[in-house]
C-alpha positions in Angstrom: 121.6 62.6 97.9 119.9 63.0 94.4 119.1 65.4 92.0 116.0 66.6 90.9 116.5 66.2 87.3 114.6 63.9 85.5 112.9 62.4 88.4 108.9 62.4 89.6 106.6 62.2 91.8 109.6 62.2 95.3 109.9 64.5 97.6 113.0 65.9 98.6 114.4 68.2 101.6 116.6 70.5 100.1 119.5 71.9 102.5 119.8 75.6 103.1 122.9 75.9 105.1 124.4 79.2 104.7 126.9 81.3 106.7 128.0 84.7 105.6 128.3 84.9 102.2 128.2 81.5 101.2 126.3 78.1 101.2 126.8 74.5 101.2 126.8 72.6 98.1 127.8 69.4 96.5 128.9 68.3 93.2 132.5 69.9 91.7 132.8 72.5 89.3 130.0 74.0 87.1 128.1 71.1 88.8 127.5 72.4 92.0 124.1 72.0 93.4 122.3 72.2 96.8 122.2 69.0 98.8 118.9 67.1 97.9 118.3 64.2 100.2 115.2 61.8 98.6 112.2 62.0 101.6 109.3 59.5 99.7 109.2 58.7 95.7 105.3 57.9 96.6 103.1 60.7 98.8 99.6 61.6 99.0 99.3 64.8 97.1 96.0 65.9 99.1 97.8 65.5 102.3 101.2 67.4 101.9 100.2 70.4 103.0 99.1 68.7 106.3 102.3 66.8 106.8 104.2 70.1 105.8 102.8 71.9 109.1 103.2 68.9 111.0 107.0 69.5 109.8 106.8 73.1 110.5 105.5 72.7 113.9 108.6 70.2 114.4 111.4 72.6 113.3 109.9 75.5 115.9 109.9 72.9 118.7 112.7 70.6 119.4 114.9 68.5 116.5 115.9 66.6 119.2 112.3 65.2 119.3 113.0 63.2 116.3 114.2 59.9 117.8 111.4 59.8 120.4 108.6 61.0 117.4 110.2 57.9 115.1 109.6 55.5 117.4 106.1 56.0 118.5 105.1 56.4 114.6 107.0 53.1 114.0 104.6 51.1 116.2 101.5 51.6 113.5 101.5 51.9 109.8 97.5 52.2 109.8 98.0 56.2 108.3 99.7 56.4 105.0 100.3 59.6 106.4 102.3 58.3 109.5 104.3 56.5 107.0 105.4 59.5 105.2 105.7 61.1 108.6 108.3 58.4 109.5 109.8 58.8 106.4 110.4 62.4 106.9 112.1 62.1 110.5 114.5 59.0 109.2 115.5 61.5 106.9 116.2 64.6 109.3 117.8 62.0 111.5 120.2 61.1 108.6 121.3 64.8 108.1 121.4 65.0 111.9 123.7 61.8 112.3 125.7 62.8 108.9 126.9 66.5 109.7 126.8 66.1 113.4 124.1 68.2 114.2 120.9 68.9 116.4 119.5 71.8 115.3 118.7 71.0 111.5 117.0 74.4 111.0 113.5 75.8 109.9 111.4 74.5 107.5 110.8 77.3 105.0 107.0 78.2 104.8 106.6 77.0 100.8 107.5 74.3 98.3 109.0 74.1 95.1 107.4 71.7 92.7 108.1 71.2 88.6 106.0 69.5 85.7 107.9 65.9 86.8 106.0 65.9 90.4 109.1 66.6 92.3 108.6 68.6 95.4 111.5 70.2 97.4 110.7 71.0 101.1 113.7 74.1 101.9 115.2 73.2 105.2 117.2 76.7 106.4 119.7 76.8 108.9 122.6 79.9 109.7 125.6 77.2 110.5 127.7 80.6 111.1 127.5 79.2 114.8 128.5 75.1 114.0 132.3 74.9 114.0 131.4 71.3 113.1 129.5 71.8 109.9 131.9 74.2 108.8 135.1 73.1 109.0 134.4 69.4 107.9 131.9 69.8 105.7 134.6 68.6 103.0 135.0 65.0 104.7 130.9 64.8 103.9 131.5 65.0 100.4 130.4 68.9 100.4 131.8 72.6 100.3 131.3 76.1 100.7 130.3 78.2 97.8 129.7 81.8 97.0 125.7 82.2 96.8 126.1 84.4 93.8 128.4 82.2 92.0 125.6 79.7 92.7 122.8 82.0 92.0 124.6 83.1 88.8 125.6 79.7 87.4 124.0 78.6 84.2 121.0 75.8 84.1 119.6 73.7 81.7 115.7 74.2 81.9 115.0 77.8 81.8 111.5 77.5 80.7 108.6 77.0 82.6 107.8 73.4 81.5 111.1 71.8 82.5 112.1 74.4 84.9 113.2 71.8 87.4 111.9 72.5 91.4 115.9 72.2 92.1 116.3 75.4 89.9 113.1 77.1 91.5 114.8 76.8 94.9 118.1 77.9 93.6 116.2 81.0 92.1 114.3 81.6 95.2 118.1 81.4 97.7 118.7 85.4 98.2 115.2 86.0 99.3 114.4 82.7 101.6 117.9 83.6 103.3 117.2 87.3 103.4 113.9 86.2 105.3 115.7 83.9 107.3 118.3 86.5 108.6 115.2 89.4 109.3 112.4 86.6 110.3 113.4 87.4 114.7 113.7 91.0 113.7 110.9 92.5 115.9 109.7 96.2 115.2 110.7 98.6 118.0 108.0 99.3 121.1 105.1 101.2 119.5 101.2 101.6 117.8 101.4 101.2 114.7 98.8 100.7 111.7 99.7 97.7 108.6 97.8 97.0 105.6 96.4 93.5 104.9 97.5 92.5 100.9 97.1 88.5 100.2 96.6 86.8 97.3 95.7 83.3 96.8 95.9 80.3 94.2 94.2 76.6 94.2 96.8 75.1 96.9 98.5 78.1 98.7 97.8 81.6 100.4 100.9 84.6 99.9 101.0 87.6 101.4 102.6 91.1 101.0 104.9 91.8 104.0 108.2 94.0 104.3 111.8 92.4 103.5 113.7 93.9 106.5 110.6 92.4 108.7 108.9 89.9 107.2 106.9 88.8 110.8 104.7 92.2 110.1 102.4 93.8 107.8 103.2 96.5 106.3 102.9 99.4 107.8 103.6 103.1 109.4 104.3 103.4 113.4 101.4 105.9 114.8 102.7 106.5 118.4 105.5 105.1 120.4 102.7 103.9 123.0 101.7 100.6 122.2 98.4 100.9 124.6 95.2 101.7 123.1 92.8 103.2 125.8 89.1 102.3 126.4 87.9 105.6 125.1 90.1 105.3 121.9 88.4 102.0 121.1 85.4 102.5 122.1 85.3 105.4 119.4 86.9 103.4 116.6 84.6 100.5 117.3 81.6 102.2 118.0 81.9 103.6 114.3 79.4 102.3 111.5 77.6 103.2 108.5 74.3 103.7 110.4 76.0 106.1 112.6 77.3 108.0 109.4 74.5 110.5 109.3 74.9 110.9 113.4 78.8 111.6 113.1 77.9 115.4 115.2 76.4 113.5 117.5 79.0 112.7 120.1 80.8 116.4 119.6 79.6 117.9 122.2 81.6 115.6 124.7 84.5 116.0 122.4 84.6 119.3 122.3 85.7 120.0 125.9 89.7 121.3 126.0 89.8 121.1 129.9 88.6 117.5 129.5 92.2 115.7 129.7 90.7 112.1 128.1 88.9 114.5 125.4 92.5 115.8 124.5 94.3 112.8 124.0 91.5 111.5 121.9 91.4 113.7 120.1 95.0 113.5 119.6 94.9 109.7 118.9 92.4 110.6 115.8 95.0 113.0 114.4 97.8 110.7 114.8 95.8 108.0 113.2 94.8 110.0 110.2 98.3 110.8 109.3 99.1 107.3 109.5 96.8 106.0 106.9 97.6 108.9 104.8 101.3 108.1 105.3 100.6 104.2 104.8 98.5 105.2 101.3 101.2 107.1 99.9 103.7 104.5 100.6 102.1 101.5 99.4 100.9 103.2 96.3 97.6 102.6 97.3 94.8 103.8 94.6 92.4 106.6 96.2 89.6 105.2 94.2 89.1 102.5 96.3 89.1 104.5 99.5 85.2 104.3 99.9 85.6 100.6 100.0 88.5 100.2 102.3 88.8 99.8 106.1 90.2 99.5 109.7 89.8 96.8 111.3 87.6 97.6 114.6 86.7 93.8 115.7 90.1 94.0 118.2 93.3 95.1 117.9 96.0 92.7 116.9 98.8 92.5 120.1 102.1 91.2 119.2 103.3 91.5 122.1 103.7 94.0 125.0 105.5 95.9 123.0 103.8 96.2 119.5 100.4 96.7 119.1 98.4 96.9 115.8 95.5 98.4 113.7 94.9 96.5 110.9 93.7 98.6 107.7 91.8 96.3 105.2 91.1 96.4 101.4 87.6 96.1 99.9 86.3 92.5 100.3 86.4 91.7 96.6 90.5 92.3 97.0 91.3 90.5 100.0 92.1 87.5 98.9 92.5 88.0 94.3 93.4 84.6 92.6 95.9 84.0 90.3 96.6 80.9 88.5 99.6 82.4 86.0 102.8 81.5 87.4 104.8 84.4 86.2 102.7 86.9 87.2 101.8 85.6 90.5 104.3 87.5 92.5 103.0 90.8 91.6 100.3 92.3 94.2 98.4 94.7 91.8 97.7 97.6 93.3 100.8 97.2 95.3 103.7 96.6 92.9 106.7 94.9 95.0 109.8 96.7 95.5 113.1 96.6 97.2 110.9 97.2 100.5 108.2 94.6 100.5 108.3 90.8 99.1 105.5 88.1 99.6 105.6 84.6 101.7 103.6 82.1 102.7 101.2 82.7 105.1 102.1 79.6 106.9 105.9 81.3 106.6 104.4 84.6 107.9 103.3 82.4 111.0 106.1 80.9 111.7 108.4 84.5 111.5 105.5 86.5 113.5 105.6 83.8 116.2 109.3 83.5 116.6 109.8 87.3 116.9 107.3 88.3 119.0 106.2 84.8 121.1 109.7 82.8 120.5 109.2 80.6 123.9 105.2 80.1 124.0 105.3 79.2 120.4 108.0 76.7 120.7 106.5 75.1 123.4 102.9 74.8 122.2 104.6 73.5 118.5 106.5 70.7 120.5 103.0 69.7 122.2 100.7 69.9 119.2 103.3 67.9 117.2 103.5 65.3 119.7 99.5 65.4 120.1 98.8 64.8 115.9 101.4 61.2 116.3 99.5 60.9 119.6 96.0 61.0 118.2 96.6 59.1 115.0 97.8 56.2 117.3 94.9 56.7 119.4 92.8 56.0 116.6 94.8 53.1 115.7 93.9 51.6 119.3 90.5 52.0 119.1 90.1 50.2 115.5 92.3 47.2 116.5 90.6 46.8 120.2 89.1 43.7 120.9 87.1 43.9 123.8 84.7 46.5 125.4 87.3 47.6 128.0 90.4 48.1 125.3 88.1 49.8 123.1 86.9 52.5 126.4 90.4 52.7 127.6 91.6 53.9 124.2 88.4 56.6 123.6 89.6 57.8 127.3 92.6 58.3 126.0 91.7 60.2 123.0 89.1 62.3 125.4 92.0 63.6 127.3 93.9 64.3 124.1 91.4 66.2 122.8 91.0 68.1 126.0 94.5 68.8 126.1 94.3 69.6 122.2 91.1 72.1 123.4 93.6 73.7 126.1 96.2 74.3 123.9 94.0 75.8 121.2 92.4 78.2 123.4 96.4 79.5 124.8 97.0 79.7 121.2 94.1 81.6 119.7 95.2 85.0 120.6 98.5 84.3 118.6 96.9 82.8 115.5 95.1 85.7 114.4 96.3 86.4 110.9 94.0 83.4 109.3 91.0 84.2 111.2 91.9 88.2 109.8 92.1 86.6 106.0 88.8 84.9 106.6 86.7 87.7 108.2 88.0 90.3 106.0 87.0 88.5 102.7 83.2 88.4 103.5 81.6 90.1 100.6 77.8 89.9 101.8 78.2 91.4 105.3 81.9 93.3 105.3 83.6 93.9 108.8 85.7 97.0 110.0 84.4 100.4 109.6 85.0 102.2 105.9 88.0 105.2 106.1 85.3 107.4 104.6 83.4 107.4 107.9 86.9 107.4 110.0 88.1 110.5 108.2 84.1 112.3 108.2 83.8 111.7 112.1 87.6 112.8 112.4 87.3 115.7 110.5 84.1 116.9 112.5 85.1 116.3 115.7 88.6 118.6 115.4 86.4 121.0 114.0 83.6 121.3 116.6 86.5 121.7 119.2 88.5 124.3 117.2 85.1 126.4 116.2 84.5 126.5 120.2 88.0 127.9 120.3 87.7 130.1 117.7 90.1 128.9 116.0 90.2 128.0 111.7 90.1 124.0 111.7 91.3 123.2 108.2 90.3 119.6 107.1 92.1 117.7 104.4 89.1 118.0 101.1 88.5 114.6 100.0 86.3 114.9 96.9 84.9 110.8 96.8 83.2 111.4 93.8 85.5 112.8 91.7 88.5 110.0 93.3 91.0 112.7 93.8 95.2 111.8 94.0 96.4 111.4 96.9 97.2 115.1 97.9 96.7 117.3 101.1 94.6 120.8 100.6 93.5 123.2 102.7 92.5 126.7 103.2 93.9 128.4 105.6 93.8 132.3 107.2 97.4 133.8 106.9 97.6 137.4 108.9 99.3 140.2 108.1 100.1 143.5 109.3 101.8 147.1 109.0 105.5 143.9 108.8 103.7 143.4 104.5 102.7 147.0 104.0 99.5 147.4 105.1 98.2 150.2 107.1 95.6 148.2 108.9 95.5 144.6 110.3 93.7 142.1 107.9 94.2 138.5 106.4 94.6 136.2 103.4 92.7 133.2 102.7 94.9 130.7 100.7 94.4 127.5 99.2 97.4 125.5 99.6 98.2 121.3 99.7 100.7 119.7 101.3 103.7 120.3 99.1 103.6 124.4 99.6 106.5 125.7 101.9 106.4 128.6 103.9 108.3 130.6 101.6 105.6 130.2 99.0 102.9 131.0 101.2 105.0 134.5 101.7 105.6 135.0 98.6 102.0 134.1 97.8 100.8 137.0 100.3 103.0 139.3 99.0 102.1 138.8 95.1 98.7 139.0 96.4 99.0 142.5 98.3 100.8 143.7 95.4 98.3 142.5 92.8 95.7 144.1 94.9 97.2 147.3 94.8 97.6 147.4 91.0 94.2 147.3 90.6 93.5 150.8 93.2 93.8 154.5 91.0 97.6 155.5 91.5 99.9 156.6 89.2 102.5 153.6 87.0 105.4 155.0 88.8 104.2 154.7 91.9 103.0 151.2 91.1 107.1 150.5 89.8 108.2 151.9 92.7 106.0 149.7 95.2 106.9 146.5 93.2 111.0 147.1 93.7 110.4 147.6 97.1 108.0 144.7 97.5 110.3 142.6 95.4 113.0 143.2 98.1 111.0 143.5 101.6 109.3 140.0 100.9 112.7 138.5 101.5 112.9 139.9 104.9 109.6 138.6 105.9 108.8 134.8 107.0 106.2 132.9 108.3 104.6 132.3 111.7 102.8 129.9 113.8 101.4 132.0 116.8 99.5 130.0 119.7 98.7 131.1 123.4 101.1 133.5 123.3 104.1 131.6 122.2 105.1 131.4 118.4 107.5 129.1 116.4 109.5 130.6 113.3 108.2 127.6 110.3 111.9 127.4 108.3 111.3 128.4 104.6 111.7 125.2 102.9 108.8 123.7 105.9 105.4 122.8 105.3 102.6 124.3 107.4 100.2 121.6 107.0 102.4 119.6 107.7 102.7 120.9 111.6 102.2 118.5 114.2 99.8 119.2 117.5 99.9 121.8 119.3 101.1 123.9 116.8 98.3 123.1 113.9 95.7 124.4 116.3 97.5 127.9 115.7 97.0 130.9 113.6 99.7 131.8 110.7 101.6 135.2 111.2 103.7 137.0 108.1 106.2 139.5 110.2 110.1 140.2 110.1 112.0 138.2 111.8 113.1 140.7 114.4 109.4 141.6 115.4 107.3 140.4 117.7 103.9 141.2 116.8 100.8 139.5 118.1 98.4 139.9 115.1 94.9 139.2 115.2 92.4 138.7 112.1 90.4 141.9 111.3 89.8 143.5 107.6 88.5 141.8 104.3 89.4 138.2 103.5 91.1 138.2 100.0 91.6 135.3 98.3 94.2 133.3 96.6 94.8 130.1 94.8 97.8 128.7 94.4 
């Protein structure tokens, strides 16, 4: 075990080992420090990242690998590669053999490295379950200490040019543990719709993901149904901009209430609507660049069973932003990170998604493609040292049936690794893929109201002005009818424009103002106009609103918001009465209008 300080160009593993509260450390005192056992002081720069999968695919697999993977590596040192290979499994084996343990962990998904060329590779492991590990780590020369005594501790090289790679990983130890402790934390059974949000530098890929479940975008759940039907895709994926001229086109099949398919399409648009609303608002995401952004219709991404998603994308030129300042790397402009989102690796992403959602595929396939690199490499090794004709086709017959194996395996795998192929698609600038919101929400918005109009009933559409870039913010106008309940001595009806935010009380109290200003402004006397106010002034209160629909009706509470009402109940007309009445009330009389 060494420390980081003052040394270059080596390559550490740098021991994670936390349970509860606390973490294992060495050194006494104000000197404590995370174990730091010395892998290589020489490595190929251009080929870490390689051996760091390789290392990755190890820790998803099987530790107990390591003997059998050590020997077979040992029998060629024709790869500089394979050398550092072995290099890295003599020293897993060492912390195996030293604390008495098998399972050494996962390899965390990035690496810490500092002006002096030192790189430490985090190696995290819960040993809440090890009896061994924690009750003797004191015979090994270590001990348990608090993480925020460790966190909190001071360190020489706060700046960024000596800000040492063992400081970086001491900086980094709340949030690779809290990923650690959420990475197997699957979201419950259910559609939902995440947001893709990665940035890149020259060696590395990071992406936005949420902190209490870090193996999924983020996102908003639109159903509880994981399923997406044939006609549901078929309608997301049939979408384009040609067809954005021809978005009536298909309305007249849509527009069919007895059609039972028709219905709960209808209801899937609705559903998914709210969800990218929802998901805008809570990833701050800038309505400016809602022309440019888009869903995802290639496929839908399948967790599992269980979870389903549809992937909402950003415009091309944002899918992947460089940065090459350290400091302000971390920040995903225009999604500022919070207490409920955090970035990783994508190769840490990989590794979390897989565990949670495909635990026993992916640690089967990771043992086999592990095994298949060392096998290859030493394949290739035969065929360069044969000597005759036959050794030299025995050894390409046995890299053929690697590779077909290799083939096999990558084909099982595909579905699974579908977050890279995402990145890749999604950042194509000349020919974009997924269909824009803009024509989501136009064919949405005219579909629901073809149907309603052959109902007869007021569709109100959320007003998304594009050119102007409007907030985020839900308006409507809506019919609200009254009756001899407000004062009138014939039936008749309000139009109001109202957002999202207005409660039913204000949309009373609107109606009321309204009937009374309208009445000020008819020849009767100023007493009589006092008069009517008090009694307005004191009736409104008695009043509240209504959602009436085939019959039925549903009181909205005060403090609710009608545009906020979910199917079937926003297909129905709005009602002002007394609570004790039950008045069906249908639209006849002038509109008047209000504003609100």
């Amino acid at each position: 075990q060494r420390r980081v300080h003052g040394v270059s160009n080596a390559v550490y593993l740098g021991l994670v080992y936390y349970n509860e509260d606390r973490i294992l450390c060495t050194g006494t005192g104000s000197d404590d420090s995370l174990p730091l056992l010395e892998v290589s002081d020489t490595y190929a720069v251009a080929s870490l990242n390689c051996d760091l999968q390789w290392l990755m695919k190890l820790s998803c697999a099987r530790w107990q690998e390591v003997p059998t993977l050590r020997d077979d590596i040992n029998h060629t040192t024709a790869y500089s590669s394979l050398g550092f290979r072995s290099q890295l499994l003599q020293t897993a084996g060492l912390i195996q053999e030293r604390f008495r343990i098998d399972n050494l962990g996962l390899i965390y998904g990035a690496t810490m490295k500092d002006a002096n060329g030192a790189v430490v590779i985090p190696l995290v492991h819960d040993a809440a379950n090890d009896s061994v590990i924690v009750k003797e780590a004191g015979i090994h020369g270590l001990k348990w200490v608090e993480i925020g005594k460790l966190v909190n501790k001071p360190r020489q090289g706060s700046d960024d040019a000596t800000h040492y790679a063992e400081d970086q990983l001491i900086d980094q130890i709340k949030d690779i543990i809290t990923f650690d402790r959420n990475k197997r934390q699957p979201l419950s059974r259910g559609l939902y719709l995440g947001y893709l949000k990665v940035r890149c530098r020259l060696t590395h890929i990071r992406m936005l993901v949420p902190r209490n479940r870090p193996n999924a975008l983020p996102n908003v759940q639109i159903r509880d149904n994981p399923h997406i039907s044939r006609d549901e895709w078929d309608w997301l994926k049939g979408l384009s901009r040609d067809l954005a001229k021809h978005t009536n086109c298909n309305n007249d099949d849509i527009a069919r209430p007895t059609n039972a398919k028709n219905l709960l399409l209808k209801m899937f648009k609705s559903k998914l609507f709210a969800a990218i609303c929802k998901l805008q608002e809570k990833l701050h995401i800038d309505m400016a660049d809602e022309v440019d952004q888009r869903l995802w219709n290639i496929q839908p991404i399948e967790f599992n069973d269980d979870v389903t998603f549809i992937v909402m994308l950003p415009p091309p030129s944002d899918v992947c932003t460089y940065s090459f300042n350290e400091k302000t790397f971390p920040e995903f402009h225009p999604l500022p990170l919070d207490t409920d989102n955090t970035n990783v690796s994508v190769q840490a992403f990989e590794m979390a998604h897989c565990l949670a959602y495909r635990e026993e595929f992916v640690r089967n396939s990771a043992r086999i493609s592990a095994m298949l690199e060392i096998q290859t490499m030493l394949g290739n090794t035969s065929v360069r040292k044969a000597f005759s004709n036959i050794e030299s086709r025995i050894a390409n017959e046995y890299l053929d049936r690697l590779a077909s194996i290799e083939g096999r395996l990558q084909t099982l795998r595909k579905p699974h690794n579908w977050i890279g192929p995402l990145i890749e698609a999604a950042r194509h600038k000349t020919h974009p893929l997924g269909v824009p919101l803009s024509l989501v929400f136009a064919s949405i918005i005219d579909t629901n109201t073809a149907w309603a109009n052959s109902q007869g009933i007021n569709y109100h559409t959320r007003c998304y002005d594009y050119s102007l870039k409007r907030s985020l913010s839900l308006h409507e106008t809506m019919c609200v009818y009254l009756g001899p309940d407000c004062g009138l001595e014939t039936e008749s009806y309000l139009r109001l424009h109202i957002n999202d935010k207005t409660t039913a009380r204000r949309v009373v109290q609107l109606c009321m103002d309204e009937i009374n200003n309208t009445e000020n402004g008819s020849a009767v006397s100023s007493d009589t106009n006092e008069v009517r106010e008090a009694e307005t002034a004191n009736e409104w209160l008695e009043l509240s609103l209504f959602v009436v629909l085939s019959n039925k009706k549903l009181l909205i509470p005060d403090n609710n918001h009608p545009l906020l009402l979910q199917l079937p109940w926003s297909q129905g007309k709005l009602v002002i009465r007394k609570n004790n009445k039950d008045v069906q009330i249908e639209p006849s009389g002038n509109p008047i209008e209000s504003r609100c």
